[in-house]
C-alpha positions as a printed Julia matrix, in Angstrom:
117×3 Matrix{Float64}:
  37.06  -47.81  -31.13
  34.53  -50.37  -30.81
  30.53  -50.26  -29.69
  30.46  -48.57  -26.35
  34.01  -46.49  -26.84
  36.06  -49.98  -25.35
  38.59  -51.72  -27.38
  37.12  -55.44  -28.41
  33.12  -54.63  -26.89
  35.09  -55.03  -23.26
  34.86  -52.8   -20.45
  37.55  -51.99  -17.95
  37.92  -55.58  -16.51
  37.11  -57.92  -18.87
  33.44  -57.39  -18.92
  32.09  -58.36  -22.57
  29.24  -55.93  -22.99
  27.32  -58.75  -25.07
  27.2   -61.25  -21.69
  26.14  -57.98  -19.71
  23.19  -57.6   -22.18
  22.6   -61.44  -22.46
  22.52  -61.72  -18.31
  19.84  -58.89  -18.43
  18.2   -60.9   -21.12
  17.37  -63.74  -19.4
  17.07  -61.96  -15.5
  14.08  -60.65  -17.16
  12.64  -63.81  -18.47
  13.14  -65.36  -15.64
  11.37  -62.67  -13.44
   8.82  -63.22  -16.08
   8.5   -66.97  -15.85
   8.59  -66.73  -12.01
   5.23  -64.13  -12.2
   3.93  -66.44  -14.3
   4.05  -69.46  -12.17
   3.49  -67.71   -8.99
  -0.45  -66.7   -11.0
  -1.28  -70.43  -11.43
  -2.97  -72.62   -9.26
  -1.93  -76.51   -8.55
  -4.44  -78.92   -7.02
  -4.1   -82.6    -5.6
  -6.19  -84.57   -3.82
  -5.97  -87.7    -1.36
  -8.27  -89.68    0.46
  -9.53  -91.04   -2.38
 -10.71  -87.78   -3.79
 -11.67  -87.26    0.29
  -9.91  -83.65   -0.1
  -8.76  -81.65   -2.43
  -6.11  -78.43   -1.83
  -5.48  -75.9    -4.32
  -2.33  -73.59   -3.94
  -0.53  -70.71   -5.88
   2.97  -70.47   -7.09
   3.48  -68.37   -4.41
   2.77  -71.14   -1.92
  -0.46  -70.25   -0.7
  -3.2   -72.21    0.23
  -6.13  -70.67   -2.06
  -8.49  -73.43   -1.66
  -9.44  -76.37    0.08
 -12.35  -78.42   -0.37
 -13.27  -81.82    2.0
 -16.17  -83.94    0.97
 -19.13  -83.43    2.85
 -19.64  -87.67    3.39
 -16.35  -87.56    4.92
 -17.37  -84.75    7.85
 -20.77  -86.74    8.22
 -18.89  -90.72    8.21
 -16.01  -89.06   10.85
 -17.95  -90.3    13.76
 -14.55  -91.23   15.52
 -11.61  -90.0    16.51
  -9.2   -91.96   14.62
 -11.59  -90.41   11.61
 -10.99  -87.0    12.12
  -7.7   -87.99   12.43
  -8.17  -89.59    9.16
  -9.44  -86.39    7.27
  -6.59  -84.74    8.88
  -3.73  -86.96    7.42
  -5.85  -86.47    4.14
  -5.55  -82.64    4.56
  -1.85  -82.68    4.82
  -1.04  -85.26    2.17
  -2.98  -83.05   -0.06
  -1.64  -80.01    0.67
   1.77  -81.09    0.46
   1.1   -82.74   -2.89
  -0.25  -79.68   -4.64
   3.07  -77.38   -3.26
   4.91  -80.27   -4.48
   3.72  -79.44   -8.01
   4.21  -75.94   -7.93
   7.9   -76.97   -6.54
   8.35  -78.93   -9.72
   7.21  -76.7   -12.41
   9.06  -73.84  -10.73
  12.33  -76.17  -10.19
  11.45  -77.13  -13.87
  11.3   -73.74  -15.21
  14.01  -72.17  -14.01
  16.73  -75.02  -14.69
  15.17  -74.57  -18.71
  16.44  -70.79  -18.18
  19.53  -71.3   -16.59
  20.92  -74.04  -18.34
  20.61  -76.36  -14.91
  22.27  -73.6   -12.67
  21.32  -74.06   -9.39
  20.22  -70.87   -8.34
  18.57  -71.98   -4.59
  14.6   -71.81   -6.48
């Protein structure tokens, strides 16, 4: 009998014990890698360097830092408006990056699988 008391490594089925092991293999590197990612911090900024926003591989919004000349210059509307747009192009820039290096990550693992990350 072979390793595990079925004929050839297989289990009832067809199941090859060594893909079983190899599947658990890399679910764990990939929980792994997704920890990891989901601890670091991406930052862009826009405006010039107007406003920067820092978020977390988990998609958070840790930080978020506008230039004090900016609030003082905004005398009009259409520049609050202005520090807005900033606020959202940065924002959307720094998940963009955490997108990435997650998107990046995972297709390394799973051989370009796509797995909905």
């Amino acid at each position: 009998m072979a390793k595990g008391g079925f004929p050839g490594g297989r289990m009832p089925g067809g199941v090859n014990m060594n893909m079983i092991k190899q599947a658990q293999r890399m679910q764990q590197e990939l929980m792994r890698q997704q920890q990891e990612i989901e601890e670091k911090e991406y930052s862009a900024s826009s405006g010039g360097g107007m406003v920067t926003a820092t978020v977390n591989g988990k998609k958070e919004l840790t930080k978020l830092v506008i230039d004090p000349d900016a609030v003082i210059d905004a005398a009009e509307p259409e520049d609050v408006e202005m520090i807005s747009d900033a606020v959202m192009a940065a924002v959307n820039e720094a998940l963009n990056k955490a997108n990435e290096e997650m998107t990046a990550a995972m297709g390394k693992l799973t051989g370009g699988l796509n797995l909905g990350f």
